[in-house]
Short mmCIF file of the C-alpha atoms (twelve columns), coordinates in Angstrom:
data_MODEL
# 
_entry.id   MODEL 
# 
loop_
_atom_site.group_PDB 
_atom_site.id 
_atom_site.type_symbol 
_atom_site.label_atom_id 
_atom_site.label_alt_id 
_atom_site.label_comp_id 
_atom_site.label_asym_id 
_atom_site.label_seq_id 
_atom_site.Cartn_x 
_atom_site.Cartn_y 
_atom_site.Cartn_z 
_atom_site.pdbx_PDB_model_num 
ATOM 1  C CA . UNK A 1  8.039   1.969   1.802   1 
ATOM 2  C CA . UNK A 2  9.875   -1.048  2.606   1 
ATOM 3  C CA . UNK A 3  11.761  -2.156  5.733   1 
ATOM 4  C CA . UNK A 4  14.433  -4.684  6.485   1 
ATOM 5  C CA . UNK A 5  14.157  -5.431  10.672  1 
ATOM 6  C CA . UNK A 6  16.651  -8.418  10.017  1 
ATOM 7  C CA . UNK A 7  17.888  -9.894  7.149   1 
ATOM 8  C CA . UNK A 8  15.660  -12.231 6.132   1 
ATOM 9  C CA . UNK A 9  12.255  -10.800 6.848   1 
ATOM 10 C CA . UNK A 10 10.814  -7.537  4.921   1 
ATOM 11 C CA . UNK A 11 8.269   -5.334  6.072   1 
ATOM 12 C CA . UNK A 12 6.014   -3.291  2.863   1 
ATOM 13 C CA . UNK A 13 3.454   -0.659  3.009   1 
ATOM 14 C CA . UNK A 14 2.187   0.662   -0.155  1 
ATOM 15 C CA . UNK A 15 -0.957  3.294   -0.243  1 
ATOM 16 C CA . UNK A 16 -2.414  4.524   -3.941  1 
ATOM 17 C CA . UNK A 17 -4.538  7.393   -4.254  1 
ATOM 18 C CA . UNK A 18 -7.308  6.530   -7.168  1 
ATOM 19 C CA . UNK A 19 -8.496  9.096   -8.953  1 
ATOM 20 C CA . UNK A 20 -11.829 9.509   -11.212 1 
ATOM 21 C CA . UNK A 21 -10.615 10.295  -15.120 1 
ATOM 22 C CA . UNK A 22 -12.829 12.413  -16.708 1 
ATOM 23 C CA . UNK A 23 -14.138 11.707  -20.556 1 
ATOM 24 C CA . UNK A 24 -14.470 14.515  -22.858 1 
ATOM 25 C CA . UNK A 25 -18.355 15.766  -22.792 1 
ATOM 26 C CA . UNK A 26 -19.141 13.112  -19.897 1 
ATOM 27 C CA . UNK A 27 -20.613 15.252  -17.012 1 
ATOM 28 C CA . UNK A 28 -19.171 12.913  -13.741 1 
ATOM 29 C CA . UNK A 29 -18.605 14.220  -10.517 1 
ATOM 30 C CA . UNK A 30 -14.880 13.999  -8.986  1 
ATOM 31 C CA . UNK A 31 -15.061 11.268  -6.865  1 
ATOM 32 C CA . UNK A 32 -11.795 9.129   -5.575  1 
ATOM 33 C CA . UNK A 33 -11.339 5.937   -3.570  1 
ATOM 34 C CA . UNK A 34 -7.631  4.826   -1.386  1 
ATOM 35 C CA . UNK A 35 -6.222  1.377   -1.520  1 
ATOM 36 C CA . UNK A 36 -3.693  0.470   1.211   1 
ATOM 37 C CA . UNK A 37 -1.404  -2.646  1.010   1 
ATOM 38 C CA . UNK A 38 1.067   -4.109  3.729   1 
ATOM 39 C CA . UNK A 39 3.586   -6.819  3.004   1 
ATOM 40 C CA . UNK A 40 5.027   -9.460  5.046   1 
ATOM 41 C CA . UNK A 41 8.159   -11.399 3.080   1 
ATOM 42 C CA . UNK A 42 10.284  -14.355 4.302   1 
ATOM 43 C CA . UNK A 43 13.849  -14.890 2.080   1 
ATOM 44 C CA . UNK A 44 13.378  -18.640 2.567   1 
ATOM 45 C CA . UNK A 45 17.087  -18.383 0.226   1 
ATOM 46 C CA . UNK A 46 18.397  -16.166 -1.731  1 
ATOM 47 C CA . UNK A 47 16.211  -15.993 -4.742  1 
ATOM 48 C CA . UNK A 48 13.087  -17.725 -2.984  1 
ATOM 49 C CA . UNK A 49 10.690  -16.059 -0.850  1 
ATOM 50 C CA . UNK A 50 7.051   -16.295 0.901   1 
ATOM 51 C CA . UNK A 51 4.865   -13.642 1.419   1 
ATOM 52 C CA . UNK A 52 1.581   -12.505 2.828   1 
ATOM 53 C CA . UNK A 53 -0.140  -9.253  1.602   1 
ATOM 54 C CA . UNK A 54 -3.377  -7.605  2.984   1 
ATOM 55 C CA . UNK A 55 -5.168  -5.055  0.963   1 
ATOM 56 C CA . UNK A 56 -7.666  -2.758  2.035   1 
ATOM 57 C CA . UNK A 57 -9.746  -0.536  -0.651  1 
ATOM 58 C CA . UNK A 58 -12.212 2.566   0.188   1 
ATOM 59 C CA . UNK A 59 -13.497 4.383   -2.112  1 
ATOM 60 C CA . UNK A 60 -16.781 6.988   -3.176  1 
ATOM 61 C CA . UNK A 61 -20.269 6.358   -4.132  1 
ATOM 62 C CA . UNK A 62 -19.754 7.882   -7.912  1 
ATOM 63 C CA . UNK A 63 -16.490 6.721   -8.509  1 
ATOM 64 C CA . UNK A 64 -15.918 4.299   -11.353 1 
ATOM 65 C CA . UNK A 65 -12.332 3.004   -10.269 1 
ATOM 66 C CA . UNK A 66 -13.580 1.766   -6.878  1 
ATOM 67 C CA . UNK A 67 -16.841 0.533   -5.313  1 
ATOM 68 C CA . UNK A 68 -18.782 2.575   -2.926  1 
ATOM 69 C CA . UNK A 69 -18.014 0.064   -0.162  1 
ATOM 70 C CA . UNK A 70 -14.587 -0.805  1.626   1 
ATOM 71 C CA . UNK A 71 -12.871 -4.477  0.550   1 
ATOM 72 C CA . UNK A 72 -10.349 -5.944  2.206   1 
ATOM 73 C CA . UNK A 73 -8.546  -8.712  0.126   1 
ATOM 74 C CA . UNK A 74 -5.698  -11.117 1.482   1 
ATOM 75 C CA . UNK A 75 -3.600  -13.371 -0.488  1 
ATOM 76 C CA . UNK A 76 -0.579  -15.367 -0.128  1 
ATOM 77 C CA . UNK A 77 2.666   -14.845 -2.467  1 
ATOM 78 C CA . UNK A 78 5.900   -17.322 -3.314  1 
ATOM 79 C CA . UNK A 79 8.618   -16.216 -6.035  1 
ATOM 80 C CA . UNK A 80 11.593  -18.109 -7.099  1 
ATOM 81 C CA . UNK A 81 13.629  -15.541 -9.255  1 
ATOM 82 C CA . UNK A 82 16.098  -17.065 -11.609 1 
# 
């Protein structure tokens, strides 16, 4: 989901749901894990911008697409589109 307060700043949120895949014959429980990202943009121009993104991740004990501990990751964007 993405919002626009003015016109040159942009507000994200983004939230995946990870789930377990199963192999064929591979007894696994079903476990799943959540990873939540928000978004802060400047349009520094019109095909320039600056962002900051903060990422959270939870996820279950057994589950092989996240660790059994919560992360949270932060990390600073720039883009020039041409």
């Amino acid at each position: 989901m993405l919002y626009s307060p003015v016109p040159d700043w942009m507000l994200g949120t983004r939230v995946d749901w990870l789930i377990e895949t199963k192999q064929k014959g591979v007894s696994a429980h079903n476990d799943d894990g959540w990873r939540i990202s928000q978004l802060v943009r400047w349009n520094v121009i019109q095909n320039a911008w600056i962002g900051v993104e903060y990422r959270h991740e939870e996820g279950g004990a057994g589950s092989p697409v996240t660790s059994n501990q919560s992360t949270d990751k932060g990390r600073l964007l720039r883009t020039i589109a041409f």
